[in-house]
C-alpha positions as CSV (number, residue, x, y, z in Angstrom):
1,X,-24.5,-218.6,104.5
2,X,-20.6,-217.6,105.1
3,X,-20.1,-220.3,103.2
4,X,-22.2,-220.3,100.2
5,X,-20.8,-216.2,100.2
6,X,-16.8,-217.8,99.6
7,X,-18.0,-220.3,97.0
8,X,-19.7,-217.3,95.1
9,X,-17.0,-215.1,95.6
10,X,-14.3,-218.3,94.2
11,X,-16.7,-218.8,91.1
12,X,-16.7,-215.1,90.5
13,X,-12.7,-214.5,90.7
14,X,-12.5,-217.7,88.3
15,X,-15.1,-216.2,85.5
16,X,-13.2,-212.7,85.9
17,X,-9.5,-214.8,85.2
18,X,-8.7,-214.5,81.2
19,X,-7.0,-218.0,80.1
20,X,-3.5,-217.8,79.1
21,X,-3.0,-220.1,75.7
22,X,0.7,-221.9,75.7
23,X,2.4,-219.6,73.4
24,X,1.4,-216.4,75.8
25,X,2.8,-218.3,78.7
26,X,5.9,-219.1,76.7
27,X,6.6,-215.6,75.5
28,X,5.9,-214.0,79.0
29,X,8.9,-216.8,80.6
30,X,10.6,-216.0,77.2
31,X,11.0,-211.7,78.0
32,X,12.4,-212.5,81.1
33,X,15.0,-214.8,80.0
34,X,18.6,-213.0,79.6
35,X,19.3,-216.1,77.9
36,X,16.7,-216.0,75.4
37,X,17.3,-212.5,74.8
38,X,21.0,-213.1,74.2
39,X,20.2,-215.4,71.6
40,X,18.0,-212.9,70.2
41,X,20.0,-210.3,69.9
42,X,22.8,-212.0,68.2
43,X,20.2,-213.6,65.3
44,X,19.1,-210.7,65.1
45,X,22.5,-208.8,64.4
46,X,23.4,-211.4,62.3
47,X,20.4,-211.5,60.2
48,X,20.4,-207.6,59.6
49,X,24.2,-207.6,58.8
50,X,23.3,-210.6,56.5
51,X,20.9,-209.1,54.5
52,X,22.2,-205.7,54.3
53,X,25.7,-207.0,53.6
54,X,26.6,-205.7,50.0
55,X,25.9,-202.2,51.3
56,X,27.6,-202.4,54.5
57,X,30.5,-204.0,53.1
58,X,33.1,-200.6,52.5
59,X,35.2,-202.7,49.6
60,X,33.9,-205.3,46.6
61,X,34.9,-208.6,48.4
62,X,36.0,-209.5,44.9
63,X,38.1,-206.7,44.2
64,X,41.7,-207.5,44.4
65,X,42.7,-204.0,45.5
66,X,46.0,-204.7,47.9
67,X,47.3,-207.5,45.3
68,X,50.3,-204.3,44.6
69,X,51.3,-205.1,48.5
70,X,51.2,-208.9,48.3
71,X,53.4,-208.7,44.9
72,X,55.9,-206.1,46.6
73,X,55.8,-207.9,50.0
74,X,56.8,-211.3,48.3
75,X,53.4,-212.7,48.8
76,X,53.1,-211.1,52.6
77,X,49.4,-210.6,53.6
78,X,48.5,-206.6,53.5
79,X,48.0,-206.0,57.5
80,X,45.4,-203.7,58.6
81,X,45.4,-200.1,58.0
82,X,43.3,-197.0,57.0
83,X,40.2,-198.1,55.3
84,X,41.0,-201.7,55.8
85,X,40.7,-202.1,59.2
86,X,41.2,-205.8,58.9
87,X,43.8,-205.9,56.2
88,X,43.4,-208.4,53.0
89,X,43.4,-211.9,52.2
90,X,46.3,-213.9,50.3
91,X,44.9,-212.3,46.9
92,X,44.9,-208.9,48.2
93,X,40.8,-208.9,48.4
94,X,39.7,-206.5,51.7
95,X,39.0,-208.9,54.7
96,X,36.6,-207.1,56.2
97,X,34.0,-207.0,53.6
98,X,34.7,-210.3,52.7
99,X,33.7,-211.1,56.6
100,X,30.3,-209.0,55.9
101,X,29.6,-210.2,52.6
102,X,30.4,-214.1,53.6
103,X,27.7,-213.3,56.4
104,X,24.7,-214.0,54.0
105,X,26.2,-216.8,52.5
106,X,25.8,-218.5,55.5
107,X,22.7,-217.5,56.3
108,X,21.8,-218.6,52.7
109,X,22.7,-222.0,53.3
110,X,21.8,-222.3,56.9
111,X,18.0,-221.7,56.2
112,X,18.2,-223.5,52.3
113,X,18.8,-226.9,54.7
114,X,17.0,-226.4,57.3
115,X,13.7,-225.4,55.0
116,X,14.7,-228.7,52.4
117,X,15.3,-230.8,55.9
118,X,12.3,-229.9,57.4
119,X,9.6,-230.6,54.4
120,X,11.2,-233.7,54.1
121,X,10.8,-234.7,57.4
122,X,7.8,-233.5,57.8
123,X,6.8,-235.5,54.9
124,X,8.3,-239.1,56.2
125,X,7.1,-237.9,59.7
126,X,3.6,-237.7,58.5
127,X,3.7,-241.2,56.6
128,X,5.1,-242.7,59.6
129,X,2.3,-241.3,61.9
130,X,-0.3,-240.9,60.2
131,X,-0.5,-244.1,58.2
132,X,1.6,-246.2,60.3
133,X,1.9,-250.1,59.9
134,X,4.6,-251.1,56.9
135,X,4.6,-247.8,56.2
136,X,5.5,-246.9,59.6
137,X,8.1,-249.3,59.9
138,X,9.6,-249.0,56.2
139,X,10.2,-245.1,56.9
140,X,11.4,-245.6,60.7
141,X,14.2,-248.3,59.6
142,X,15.0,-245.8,56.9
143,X,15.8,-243.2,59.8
144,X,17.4,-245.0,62.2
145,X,20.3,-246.3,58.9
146,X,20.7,-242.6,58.4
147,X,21.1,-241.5,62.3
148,X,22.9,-244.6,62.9
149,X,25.9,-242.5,60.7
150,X,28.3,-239.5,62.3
151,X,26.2,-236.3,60.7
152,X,29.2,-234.9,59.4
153,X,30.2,-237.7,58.1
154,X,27.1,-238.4,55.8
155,X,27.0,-234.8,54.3
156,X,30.5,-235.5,53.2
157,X,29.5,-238.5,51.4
158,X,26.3,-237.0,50.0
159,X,28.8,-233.8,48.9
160,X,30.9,-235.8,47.8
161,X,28.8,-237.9,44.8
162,X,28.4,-234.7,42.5
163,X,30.7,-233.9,40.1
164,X,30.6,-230.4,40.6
165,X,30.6,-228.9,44.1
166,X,28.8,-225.8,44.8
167,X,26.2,-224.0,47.0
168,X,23.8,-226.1,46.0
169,X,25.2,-229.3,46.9
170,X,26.4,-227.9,50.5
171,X,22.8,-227.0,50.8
172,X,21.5,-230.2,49.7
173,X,23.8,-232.4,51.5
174,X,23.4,-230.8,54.9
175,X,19.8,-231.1,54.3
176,X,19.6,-234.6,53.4
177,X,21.3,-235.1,57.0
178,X,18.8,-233.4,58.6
179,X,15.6,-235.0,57.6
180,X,15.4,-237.8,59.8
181,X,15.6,-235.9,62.5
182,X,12.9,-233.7,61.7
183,X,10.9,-237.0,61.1
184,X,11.3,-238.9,64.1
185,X,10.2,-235.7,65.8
186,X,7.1,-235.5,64.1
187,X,6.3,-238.9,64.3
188,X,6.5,-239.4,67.8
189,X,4.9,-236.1,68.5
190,X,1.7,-237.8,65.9
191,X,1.7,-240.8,67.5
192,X,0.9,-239.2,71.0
193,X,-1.9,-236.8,69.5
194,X,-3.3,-239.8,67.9
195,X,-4.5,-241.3,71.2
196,X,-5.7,-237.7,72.4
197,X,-9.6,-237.0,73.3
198,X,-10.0,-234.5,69.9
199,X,-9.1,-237.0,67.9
200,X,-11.0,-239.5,69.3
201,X,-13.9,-237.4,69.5
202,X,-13.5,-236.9,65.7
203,X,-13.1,-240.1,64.6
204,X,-15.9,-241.4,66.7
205,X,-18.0,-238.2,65.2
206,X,-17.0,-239.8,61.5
207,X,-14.6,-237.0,60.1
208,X,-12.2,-238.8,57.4
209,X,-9.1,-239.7,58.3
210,X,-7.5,-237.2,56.1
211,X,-9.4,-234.1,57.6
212,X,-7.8,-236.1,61.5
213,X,-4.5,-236.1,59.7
214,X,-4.4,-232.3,58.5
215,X,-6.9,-230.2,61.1
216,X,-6.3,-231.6,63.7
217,X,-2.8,-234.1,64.8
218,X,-0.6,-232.2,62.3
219,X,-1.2,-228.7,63.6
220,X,-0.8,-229.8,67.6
221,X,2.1,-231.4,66.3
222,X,4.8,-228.9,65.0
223,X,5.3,-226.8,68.1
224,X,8.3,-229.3,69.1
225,X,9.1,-229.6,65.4
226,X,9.6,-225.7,64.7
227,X,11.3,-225.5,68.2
228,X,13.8,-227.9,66.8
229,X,14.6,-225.9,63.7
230,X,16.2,-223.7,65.7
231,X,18.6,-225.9,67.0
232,X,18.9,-227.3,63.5
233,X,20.2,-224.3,62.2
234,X,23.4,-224.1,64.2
235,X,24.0,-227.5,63.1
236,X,23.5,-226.6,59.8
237,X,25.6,-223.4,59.6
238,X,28.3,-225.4,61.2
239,X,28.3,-228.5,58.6
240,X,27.9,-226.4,56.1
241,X,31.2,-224.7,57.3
242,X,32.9,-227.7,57.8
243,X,32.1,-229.3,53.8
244,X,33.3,-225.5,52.8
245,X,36.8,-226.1,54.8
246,X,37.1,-229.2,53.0
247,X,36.7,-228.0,49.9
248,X,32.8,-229.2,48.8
249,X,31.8,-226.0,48.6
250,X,31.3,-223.4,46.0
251,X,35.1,-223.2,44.2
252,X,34.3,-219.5,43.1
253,X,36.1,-217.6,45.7
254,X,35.1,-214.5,44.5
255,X,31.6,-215.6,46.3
256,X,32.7,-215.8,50.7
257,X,32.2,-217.5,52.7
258,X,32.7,-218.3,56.0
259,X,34.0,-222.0,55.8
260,X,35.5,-221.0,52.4
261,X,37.5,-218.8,54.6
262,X,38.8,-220.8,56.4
263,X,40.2,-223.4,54.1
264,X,41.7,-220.9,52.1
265,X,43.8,-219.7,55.0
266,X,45.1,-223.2,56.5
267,X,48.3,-222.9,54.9
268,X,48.7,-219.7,56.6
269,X,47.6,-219.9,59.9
270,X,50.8,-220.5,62.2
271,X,51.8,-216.7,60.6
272,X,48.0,-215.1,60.3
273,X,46.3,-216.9,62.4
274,X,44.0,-213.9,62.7
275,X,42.5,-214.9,58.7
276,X,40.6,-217.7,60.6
277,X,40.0,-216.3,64.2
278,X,37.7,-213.8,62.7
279,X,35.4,-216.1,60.3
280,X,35.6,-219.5,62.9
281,X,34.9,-216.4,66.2
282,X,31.8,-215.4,63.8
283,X,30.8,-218.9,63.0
284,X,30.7,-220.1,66.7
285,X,28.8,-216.7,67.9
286,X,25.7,-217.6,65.2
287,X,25.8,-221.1,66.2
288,X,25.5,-220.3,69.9
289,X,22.8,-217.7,69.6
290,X,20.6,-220.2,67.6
291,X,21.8,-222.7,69.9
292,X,20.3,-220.3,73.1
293,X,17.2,-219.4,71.7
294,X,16.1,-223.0,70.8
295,X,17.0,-224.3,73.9
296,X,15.2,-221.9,75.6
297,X,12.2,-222.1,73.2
298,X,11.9,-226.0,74.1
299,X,12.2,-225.0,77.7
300,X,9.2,-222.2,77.2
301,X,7.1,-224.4,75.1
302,X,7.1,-227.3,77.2
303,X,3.9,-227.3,79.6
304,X,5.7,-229.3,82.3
305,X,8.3,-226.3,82.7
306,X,4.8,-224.0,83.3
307,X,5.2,-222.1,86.3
């Protein structure tokens, strides 16, 4: 009788205990994770400055305002004083709203690839796992060409081929490097949903291949996918950056950015090496709090780190 009392009571305490679905476990580890939070907190700051930008900014980043200082100085950079608390660049333009204004720029073209880089690999990723066979193997020897090549190196020779550099073609070359590795991702994260009991129930139930595809090993498949775009976006700011030092970026200078400044003050830097401390410290501080909360997303996420 004791016994059928604890088996009662056991059955009880587990049809009074809510479930907990992935993403509330994930975001319950995630709140207690200084990390994480870092990493928030820094996107976050960068994202508001970014967008609000032209307002914050005390000076037109265009406006050549200290060029009397540069011509009476013979060319010397104005240092920093009242209302410019970070001086001016070689054509007399305030530094510090450049800084601010260059912020969205970079967030422009850090999303603009990672969005173009992950619809393409989600598109290749779903050929590859969905169809499989030549398909499979046509896309997948496609991908391992382009990650057999240094990143960097590949955006240069994408950036390279137009005419014209600008935005655009920053945007478009660091996405192009991305792709495949949004689409091994997916493809390997399809392949193991394709072996799982729902969609062997459904395809044993009849439900079109299509409807398997879309409803059901697609959706169960993007959580390591969107994890990864996080990461991505480091990358991306920081490639972007790099193409922008060398000079396949957007020529207008009157438009900052934070690579742009930087190649524009290598010829300066053993005297003002402070022009590119403050846009390569900004550059690394974005990068790492993307950097944080991905890893720590892909930590959260992951049902084997479930505690």
């Amino acid at each position: 009788m004791a016994l059928g009392v604890t088996k009662k009571e056991k059955i009880d305490d587990l049809a009074g205990t809510a479930g907990v679905s992935l993403a509330a476990s994930a975001w319950k580890r995630l709140r207690r994770s200084p990390v994480f939070l870092i990493g928030a907190t820094i996107i976050g700051i960068f994202i508001v400055v970014s967008l609000l930008s032209p307002w914050l900014a005390p000076h037109d980043p265009s406006d050549k305002m200290l060029i009397e200082q540069v011509v009476k100085a013979r060319n010397e950079i104005p240092p920093a004083q009242p209302g410019h608390p970070l001086g001016g660049d070689l054509q007399g333009r305030d530094f510090f709203s450049r800084l601010l204004v260059g912020s969205q720029q970079t967030l422009i073209v850090g999303v603009g690839a990672t969005l173009i880089g992950l619809t393409g690999g989600l598109i290749l990723g779903t050929l590859a796992g969905a169809i499989g066979g030549w398909v499979d193997s046509i896309v997948m020897r496609l991908v391992d060409v382009m990650l057999s090549l240094p990143s960097l190196l590949l955006a240069f020779s994408i950036a390279a081929m137009f005419a014209r550099p600008s935005q655009f073609t920053v945007i478009l070359a660091v996405a192009i490097v991305q792709i495949p590795v949004f689409a091994r991702l997916l493809r390997g994260s399809m392949l193991a949903q394709r072996h799982s009991d729902h969609v062997l129930a459904a395809t044993a139930l009849g439900v079109k291949k299509g409807a398997i595809v879309f409803r059901h090993m697609l959706p169960n498949s993007l959580s390591p996918v969107i994890v990864q775009s996080t990461l991505v976006l480091a990358t991306a700011i920081i490639e972007a950056a790099a193409l922008s030092f060398l000079g396949l970026g957007n020529p207008d200078d009157r438009i900052p950015e934070w690579g742009q400044m930087l190649g524009d003050v290598q010829n300066v830097f053993d005297t003002h090496p402070h022009l590119a401390a403050w846009p390569a410290v900004c550059i690394i501080i974005v990068a790492l709090g993307f950097t944080l909360m991905g890893e720590t997303l892909r930590e959260a996420l992951d049902p084997k780190n479930r505690r």
